[in-house]
KEKE-3310 file (N, C-alpha, C; in steps of 0.2 Angstrom, whole numbers, plus 5000, padded with zeros to 4 digits):
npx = (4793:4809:4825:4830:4846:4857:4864:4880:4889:4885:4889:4903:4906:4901:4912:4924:4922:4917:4909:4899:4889:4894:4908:4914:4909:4920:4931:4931:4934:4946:4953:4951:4958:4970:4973:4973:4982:4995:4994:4996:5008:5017:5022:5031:5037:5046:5052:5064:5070:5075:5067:5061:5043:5040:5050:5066:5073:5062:5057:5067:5061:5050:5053:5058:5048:5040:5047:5046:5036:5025:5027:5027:5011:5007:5011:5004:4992:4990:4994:4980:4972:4974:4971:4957:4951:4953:4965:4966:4957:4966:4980:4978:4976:4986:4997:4990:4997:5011:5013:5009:5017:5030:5026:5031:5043:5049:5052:5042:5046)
npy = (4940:4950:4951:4966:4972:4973:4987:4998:5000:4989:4978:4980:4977:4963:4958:4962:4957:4961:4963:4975:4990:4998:4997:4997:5009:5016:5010:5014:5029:5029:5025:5038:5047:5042:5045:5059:5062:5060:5065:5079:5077:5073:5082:5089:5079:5073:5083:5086:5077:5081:5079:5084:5088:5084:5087:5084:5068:5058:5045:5039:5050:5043:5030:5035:5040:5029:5022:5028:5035:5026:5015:5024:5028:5013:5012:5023:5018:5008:5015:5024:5016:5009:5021:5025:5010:4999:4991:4977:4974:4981:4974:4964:4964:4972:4961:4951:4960:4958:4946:4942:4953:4947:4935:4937:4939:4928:4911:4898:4882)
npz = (4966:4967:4977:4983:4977:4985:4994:4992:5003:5009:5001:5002:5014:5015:5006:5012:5023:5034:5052:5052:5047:5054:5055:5042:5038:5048:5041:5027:5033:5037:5027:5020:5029:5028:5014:5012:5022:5015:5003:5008:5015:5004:4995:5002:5007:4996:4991:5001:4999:4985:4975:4963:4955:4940:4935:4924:4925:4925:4926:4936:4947:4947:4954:4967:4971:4971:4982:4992:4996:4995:5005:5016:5015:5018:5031:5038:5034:5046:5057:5056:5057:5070:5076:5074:5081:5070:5067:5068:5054:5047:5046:5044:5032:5027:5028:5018:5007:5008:5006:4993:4986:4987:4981:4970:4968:4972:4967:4958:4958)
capx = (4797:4816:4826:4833:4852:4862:4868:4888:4891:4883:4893:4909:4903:4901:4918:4928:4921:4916:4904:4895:4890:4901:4914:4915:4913:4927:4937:4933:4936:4955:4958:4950:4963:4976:4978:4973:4989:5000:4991:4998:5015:5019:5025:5037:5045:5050:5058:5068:5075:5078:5063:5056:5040:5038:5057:5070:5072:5055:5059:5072:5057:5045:5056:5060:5040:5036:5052:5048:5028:5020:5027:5024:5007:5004:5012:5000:4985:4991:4992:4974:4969:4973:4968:4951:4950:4954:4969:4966:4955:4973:4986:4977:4976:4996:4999:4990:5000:5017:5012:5006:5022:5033:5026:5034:5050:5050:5050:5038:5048)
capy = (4946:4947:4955:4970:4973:4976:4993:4998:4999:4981:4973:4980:4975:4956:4958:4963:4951:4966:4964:4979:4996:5006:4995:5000:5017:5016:5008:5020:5036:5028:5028:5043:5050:5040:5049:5065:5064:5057:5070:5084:5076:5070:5085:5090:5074:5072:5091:5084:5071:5082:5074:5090:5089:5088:5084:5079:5063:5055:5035:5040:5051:5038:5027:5037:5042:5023:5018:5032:5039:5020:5013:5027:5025:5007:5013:5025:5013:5004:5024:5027:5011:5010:5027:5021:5004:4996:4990:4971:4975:4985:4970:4957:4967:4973:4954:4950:4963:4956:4940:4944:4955:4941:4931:4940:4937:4920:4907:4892:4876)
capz = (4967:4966:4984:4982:4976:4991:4992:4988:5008:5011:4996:5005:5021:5013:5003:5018:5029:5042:5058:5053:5045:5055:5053:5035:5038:5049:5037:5023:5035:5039:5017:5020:5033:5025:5009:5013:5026:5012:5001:5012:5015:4998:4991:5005:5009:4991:4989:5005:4995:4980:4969:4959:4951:4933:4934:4917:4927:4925:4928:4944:4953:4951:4957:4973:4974:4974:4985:4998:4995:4995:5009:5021:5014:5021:5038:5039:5037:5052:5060:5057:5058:5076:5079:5075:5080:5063:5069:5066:5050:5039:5048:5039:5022:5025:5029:5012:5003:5007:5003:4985:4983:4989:4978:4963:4969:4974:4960:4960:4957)
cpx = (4804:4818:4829:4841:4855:4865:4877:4891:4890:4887:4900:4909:4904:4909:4922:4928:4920:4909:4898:4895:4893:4908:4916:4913:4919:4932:4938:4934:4944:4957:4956:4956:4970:4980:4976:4979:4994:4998:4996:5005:5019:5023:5032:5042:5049:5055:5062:5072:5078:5073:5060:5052:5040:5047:5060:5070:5067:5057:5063:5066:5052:5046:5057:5053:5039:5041:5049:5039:5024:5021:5027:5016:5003:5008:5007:4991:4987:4990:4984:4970:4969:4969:4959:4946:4952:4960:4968:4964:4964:4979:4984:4980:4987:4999:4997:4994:5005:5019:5012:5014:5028:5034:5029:5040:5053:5048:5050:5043:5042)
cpy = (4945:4951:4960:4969:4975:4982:4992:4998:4990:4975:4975:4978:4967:4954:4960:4958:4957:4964:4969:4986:5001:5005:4997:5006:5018:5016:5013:5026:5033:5027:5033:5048:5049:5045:5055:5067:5063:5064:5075:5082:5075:5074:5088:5086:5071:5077:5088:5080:5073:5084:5082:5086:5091:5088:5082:5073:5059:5049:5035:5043:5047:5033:5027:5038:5033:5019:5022:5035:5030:5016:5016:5029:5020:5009:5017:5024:5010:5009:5022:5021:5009:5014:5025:5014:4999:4992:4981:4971:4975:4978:4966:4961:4969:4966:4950:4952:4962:4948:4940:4948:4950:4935:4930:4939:4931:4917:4902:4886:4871)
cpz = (4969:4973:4980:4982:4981:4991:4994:4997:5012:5005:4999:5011:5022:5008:5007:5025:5035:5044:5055:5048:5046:5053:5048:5036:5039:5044:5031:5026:5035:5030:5016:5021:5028:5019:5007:5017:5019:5007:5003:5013:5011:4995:4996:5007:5004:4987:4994:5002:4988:4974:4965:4954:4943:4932:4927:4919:4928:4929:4937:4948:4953:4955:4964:4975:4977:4980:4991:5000:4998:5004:5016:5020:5020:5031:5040:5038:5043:5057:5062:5058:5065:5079:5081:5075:5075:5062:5066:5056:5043:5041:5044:5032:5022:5024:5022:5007:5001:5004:4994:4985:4982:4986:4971:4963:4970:4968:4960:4956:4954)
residu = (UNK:UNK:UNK:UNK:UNK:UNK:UNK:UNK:UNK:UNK:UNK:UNK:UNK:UNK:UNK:UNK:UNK:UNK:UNK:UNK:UNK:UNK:UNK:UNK:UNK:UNK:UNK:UNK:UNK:UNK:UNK:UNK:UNK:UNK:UNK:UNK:UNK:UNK:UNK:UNK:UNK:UNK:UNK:UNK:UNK:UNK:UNK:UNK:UNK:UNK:UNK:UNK:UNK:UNK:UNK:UNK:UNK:UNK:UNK:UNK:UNK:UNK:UNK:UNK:UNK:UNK:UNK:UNK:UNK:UNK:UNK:UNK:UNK:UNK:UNK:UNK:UNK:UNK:UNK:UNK:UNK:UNK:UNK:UNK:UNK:UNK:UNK:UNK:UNK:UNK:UNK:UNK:UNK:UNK:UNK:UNK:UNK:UNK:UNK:UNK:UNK:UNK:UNK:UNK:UNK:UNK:UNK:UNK:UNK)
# end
């Protein structure tokens, strides 16, 4: 008789390296929050900047989206991620992020 397949919370669980089933709740409720607030603030903080939707400038408002949308984003996992404990969990993963970015620019001798 073979074990049963681990369900899609217990392979995150195992792929996160988290303590627990709540823990991974947690962590999906704060990508939850995340980009439901980003969601909601997204379109006013880039009329403050000018940016119009659906714009002749294509290439420039992606440009300002990913310069100005992405990175208040990742400050806001760090947000929510405190708010509900998770606080260790998102600093790892930002601390991977920039690494990996980082590595794009830097050039391996």
């Amino acid at each position: 008789m073979t074990e049963p397949k681990p369900g899609f919370l217990q392979r995150l669980q195992s792929k996160w390296q988290l303590k627990s089933l709540t823990q991974v709740l947690l962590v999906l409720l704060v990508f939850a929050c995340t980009g439901t607030t980003i969601l909601l603030i997204k379109n006013p903080l880039l009329a403050f900047f000018g940016i119009e939707r659906g714009g002749d400038q294509g290439a420039l408002n992606t440009l300002l989206y990913l310069l100005l949308v992405l990175p208040l984003y990742q400050i806001m996992l760090l947000i929510y991620g405190f708010i509900f404990g998770q606080f260790r969990f998102f600093w790892e993963k930002e601390k991977q992020l920039v690494k990996r970015i980082g590595g794009i620019f830097i050039r391996k001798k």
